[in-house]
C-alpha positions as a Python dict, from the first residue, in 0.01 Angstrom:
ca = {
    (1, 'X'): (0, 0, 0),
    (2, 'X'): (-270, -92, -283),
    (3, 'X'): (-194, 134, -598),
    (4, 'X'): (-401, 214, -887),
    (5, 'X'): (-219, 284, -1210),
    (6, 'X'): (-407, 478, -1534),
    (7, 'X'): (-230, 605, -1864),
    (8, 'X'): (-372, 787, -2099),
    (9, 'X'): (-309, 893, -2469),
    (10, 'X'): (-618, 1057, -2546),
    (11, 'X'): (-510, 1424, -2621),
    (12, 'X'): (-757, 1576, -2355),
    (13, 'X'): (-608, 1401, -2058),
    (14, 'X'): (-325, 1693, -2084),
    (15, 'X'): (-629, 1902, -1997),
    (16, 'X'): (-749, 1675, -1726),
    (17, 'X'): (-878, 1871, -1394),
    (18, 'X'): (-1072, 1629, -1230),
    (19, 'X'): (-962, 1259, -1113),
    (20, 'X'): (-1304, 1105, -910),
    (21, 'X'): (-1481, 794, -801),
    (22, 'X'): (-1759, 807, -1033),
    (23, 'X'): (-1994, 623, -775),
    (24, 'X'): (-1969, 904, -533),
    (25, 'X'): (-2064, 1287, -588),
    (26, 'X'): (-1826, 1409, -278),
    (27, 'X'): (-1482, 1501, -310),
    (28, 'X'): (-1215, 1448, -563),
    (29, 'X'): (-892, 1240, -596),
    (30, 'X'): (-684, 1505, -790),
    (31, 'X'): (-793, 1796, -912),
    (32, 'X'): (-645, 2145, -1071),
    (33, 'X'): (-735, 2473, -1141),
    (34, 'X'): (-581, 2555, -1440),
    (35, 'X'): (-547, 2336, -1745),
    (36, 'X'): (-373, 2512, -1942),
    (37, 'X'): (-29, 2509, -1720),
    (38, 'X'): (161, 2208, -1816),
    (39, 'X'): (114, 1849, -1587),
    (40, 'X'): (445, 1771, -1443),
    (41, 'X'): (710, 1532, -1583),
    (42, 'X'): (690, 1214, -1410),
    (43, 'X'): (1025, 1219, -1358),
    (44, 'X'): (927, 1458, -1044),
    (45, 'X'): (837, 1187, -875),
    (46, 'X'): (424, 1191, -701),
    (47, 'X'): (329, 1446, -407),
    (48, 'X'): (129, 1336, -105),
    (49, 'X'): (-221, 1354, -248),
    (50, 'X'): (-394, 1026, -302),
    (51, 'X'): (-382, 1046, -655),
    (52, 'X'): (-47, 1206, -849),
    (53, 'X'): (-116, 1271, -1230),
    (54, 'X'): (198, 1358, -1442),
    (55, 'X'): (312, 1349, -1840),
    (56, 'X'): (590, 1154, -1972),
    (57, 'X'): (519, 1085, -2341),
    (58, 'X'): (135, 984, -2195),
    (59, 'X'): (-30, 1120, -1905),
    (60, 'X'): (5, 913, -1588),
    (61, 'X'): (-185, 883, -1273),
    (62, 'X'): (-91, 666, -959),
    (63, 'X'): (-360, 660, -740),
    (64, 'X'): (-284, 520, -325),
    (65, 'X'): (-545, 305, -123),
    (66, 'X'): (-847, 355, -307),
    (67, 'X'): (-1142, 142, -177),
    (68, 'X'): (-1250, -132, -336),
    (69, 'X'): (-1521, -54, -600),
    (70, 'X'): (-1374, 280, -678),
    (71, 'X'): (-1434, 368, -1057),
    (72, 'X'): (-1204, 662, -1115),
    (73, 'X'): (-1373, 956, -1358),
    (74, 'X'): (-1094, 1123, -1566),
    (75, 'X'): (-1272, 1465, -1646),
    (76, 'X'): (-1110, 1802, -1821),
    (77, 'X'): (-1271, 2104, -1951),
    (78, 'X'): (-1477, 1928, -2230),
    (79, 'X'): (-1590, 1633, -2020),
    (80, 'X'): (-1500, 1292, -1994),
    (81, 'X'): (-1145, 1170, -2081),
    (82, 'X'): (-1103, 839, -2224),
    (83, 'X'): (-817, 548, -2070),
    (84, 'X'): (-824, 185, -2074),
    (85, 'X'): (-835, -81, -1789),
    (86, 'X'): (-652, -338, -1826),
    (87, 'X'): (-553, -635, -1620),
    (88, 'X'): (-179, -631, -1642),
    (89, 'X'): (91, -830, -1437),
    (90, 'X'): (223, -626, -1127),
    (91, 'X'): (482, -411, -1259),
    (92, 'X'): (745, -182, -1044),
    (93, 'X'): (632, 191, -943),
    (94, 'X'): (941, 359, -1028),
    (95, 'X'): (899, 149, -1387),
    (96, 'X'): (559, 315, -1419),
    (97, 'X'): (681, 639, -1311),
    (98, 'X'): (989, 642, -1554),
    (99, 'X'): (970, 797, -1902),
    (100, 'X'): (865, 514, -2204),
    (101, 'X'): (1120, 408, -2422),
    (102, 'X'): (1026, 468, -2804),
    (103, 'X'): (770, 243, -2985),
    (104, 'X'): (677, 104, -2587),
    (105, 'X'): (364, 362, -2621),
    (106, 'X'): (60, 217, -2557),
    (107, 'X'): (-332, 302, -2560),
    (108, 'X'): (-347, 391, -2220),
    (109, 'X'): (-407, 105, -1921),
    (110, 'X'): (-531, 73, -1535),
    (111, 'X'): (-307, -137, -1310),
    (112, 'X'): (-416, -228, -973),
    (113, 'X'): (-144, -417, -734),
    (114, 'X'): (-17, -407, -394),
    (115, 'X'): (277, -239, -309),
}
């Protein structure tokens, strides 16, 4: 299974509603109605949707088998929300998914690997 793995710290990604490849106009990854109710802890582990979004002490998404090329679009009420992509080593899902330790925070990061 190829994963894609995003964290975010910018403050409007709690507000995110809209996870897309922004090369393609149809469909969404992830999306949500409501911003205002509160993302999930990641501790809940993901659902079956190809993309699960969730807040530990950043907001976390953990996208499945996205095709090759895919530029994923992090949008909320206010428009865009900023992340970072980063190459990174492959790291562990259930490491991802787990909450961060203190002073582990970082400025948010894309990790693409094969699980």
């Amino acid at each position: 299974m190829n994963l894609t793995c995003i964290t975010s710290e910018d403050p409007a990604a709690l507000t995110v509603t809209k996870l897309y490849d922004e090369n393609n106009d149809f469909g969404h990854f992830w999306d949500r109605n409501d911003p205002t109710i509160p993302l999930p802890p990641c501790s809940n582990g993901s659902d079956d949707s190809q993309c699960s979004v969730c807040l530990d002490q950043l907001v976390k998404v953990v996208c499945r088998n996205l095709t090759a090329g895919v530029k994923i679009f992090m949008e909320g009420p206010e428009g865009s929300i900023n992340y970072n992509q980063t190459d990174q080593q492959q790291q562990d899902l259930q490491v991802f998914l787990q909450p961060e330790q203190e002073g582990e925070r970082g400025k948010g990061s894309s990790t693409q690997y094969d699980a």
